[in-house]
N, C-alpha and C positions, 0 to 999 in steps of 0.2 A: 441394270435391274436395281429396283429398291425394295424395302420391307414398309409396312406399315408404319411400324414400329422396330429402331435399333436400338439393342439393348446391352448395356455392357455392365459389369462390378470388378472391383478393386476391394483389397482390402488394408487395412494400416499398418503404422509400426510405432516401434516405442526402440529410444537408447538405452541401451542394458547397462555399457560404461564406455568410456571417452570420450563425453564432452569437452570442448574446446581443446583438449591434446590432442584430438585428431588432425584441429588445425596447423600443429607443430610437427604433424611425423608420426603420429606415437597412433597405436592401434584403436580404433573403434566399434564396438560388437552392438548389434540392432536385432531386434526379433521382429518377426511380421505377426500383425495382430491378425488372425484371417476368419476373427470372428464379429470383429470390429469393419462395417464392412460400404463403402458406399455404391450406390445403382444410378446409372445414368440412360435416360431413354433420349433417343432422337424420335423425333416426326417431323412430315411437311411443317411448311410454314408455310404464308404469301411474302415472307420478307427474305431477302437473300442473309446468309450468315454474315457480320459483321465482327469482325477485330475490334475489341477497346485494347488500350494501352493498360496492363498492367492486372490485365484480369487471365486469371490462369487455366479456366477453362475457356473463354475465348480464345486463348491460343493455342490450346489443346486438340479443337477443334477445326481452326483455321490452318494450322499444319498438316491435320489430316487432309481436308479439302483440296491441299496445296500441293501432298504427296501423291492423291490419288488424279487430280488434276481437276476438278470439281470446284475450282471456285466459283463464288456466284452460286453456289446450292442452295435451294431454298428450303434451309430445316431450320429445329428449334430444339432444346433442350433440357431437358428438368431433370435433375439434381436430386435424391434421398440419400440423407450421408447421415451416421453415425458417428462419424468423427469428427467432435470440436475442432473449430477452426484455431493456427496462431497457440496450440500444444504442445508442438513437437512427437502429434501423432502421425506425422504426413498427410495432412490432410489433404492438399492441394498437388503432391505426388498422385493419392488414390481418388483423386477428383478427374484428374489429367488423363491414367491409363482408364477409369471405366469408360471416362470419353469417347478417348479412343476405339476401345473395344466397344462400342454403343455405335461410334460411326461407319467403322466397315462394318459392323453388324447388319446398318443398317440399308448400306450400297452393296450386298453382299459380298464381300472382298475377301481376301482372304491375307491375315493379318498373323506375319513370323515374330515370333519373339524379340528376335536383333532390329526388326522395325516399331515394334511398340515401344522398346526401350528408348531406341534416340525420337520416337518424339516425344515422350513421357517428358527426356532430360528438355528437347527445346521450350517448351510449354514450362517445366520447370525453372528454367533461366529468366521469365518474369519475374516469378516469384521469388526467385531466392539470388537473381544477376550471374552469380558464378556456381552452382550448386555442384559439391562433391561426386552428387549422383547415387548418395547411400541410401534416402529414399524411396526412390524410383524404382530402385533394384532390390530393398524389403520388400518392398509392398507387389515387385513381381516373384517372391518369394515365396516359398512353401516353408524353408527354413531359417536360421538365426544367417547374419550375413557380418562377415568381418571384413572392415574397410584400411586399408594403410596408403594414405594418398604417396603418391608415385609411383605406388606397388598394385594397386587395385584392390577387388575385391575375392573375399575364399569365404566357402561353405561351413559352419561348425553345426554337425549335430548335437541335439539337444538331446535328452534321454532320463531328463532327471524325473522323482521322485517328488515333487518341489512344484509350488505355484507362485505365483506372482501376481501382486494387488498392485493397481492403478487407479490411483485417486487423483484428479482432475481439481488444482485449487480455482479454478475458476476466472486466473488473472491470464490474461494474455500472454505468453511469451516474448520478448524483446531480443531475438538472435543477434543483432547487427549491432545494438547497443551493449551488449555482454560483451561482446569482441570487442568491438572498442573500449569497454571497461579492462579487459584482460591486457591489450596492447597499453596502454595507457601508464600502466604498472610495470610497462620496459622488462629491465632484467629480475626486478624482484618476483616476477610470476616466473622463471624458466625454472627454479626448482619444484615450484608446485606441477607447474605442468608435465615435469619430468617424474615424478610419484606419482599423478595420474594415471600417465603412460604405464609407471610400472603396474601399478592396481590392477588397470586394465590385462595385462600377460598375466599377472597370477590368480584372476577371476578363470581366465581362458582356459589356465592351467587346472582350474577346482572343477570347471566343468569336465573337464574329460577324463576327471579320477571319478566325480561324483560328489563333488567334497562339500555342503551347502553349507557348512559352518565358516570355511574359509570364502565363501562365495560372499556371505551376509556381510565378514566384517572387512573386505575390500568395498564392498558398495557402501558400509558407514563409511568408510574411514575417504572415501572419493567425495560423498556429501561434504566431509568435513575439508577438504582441498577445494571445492568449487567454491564453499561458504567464503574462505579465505581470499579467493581470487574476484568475490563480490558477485558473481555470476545467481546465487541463490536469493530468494524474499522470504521475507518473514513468514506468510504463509507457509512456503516449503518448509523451513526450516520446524517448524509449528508441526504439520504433518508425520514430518520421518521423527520427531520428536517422537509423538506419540506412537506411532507404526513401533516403534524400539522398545516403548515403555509396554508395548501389549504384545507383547511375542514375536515380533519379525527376528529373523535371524541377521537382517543389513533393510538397510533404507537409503535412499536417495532422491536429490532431484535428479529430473530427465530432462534432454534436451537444453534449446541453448540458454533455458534462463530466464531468471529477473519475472518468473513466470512459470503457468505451462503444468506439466504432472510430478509425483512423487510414485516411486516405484518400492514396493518393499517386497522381501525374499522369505516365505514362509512352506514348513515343509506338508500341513496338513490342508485338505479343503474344508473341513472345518476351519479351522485358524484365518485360514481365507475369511472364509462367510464372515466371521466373527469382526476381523480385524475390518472389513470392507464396511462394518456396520460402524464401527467407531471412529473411523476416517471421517466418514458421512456426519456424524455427530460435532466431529472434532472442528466441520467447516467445507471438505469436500462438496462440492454440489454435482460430485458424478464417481462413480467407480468401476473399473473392470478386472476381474480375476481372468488370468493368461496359463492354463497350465502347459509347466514346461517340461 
């Protein structure tokens, strides 16, 4: 049996703290954006579905196909997304699972959580070669998600008091060039990275007291460790400048870098409103308020 029309959504995520010390060990915490959100519809085609190399919902979809035993289906697929591509919103995570959910939707199937994940992560393995799999599993998230590779992942509820502004500088992200920037720098990065890691536990720690004063000045002082390890641009650095000079309580970049957003920690939605206006002023050509 099939539908007209299959229809699935996703929605995004943003890194709260540990960038690249996640790739040394050291803890990473993601929140799902689930109002940042994209929709994928399937329909007939006359063309059977075709794989390109390196496109991530082609293989988001040809997994599916592959899993339900349907290859050679002849559908089609359109795409409405709210999340910037090359961010470090997940985009191409919540491009993957709406797929998904779009394609059993639209074979009527019936689709368990532990099966959309793995093929979320194979469709993700285009895109990202080896991916951790922290996005795949924000963006199947309802709440914030804590990563420790070899250790996996665990739940932290959120409960604060507190929003969070996301201003989009508008440059691409460069994930795989950051890394190679940070390896590059051998032993002189293992102390930053190891003060990252810490940042990261006493953020974790401020969250579960409630504590946004100590929350804000681990995410400065985490901006101020990436900046060092070269991972930040000018832009960013430009933004959380200002997010600090107008009332944020912490600012930082997000994600892997050289790119992508700034995240700042404020405790009023006014302050939001306010601060989202002057980000936007400042050079942003996008913003989201996240409350947390």
């Amino acid at each position: 049996m099939t539908k007209e029309i299959g229809v699935g959504k996703a929605h995004s995520k943003i890194i709260l703290m540990g960038e690249h010390s996640v790739v040394y060990g050291y803890p990473a915490i993601s929140l799902p954006l689930n109002r940042i959100e994209v929709t994928c519809q399937v329909f007939p085609s006359e063309r059977a579905w075709t794989l390109f190399a390196e496109d991530t919902l082609s293989m988001a979809v040809f997994a599916c196909l592959e899993h339900l035993g349907r290859q050679g289906a002849k559908i089609r697929c359109q795409v409405e997304s709210m999340v910037p591509e090359k961010r470090g919103m997940g985009s191409s995570a919540a491009v993957s699972i709406a797929a998904i959910r779009a394609v059993f939707d639209y074979f009527e199937e019936e689709l368990d959580g532990q099966t959309l994940e793995i093929l979320a992560n194979r469709a993700e393995m285009i895109a990202h070669m080896n991916p951790s799999g922290l996005d795949a599993k924000t963006c199947l998230s309802d709440v914030a998600i804590k990563f420790i590779r070899n250790f996996g992942f665990s739940e932290i509820e959120l409960d604060l008091d507190a929003f969070l502004v996301i201003a989009d500088t508008g440059i691409h992200g460069h994930t795989r060039e950051a890394i190679r920037a940070v390896e590059s720098q051998g032993q002189k990065a293992l102390p930053l990275l190891q003060e990252l890691g810490n940042l990261t536990k006493i953020l974790e720690k401020a969250i579960s007291i409630k504590d946004l004063m100590t929350m804000g000045q681990a995410m400065t002082k985490a901006h101020e460790k990436l900046a060092k390890l070269g991972v930040s641009c000018q832009k960013a650095d430009k933004l959380v400048a200002a997010a600090l000079e107008n009332g944020a309580l912490g600012a930082k970049m997000s994600g892997g870098g050289l790119g992508g957003c700034v995240i700042a920690l404020v405790g009023e939605r006014s302050q939001a409103d306010a601060l989202a206006t002057i980000l936007r002023e400042k050079g942003a050509i996008n913003t989201w308020i996240e409350s947390l």
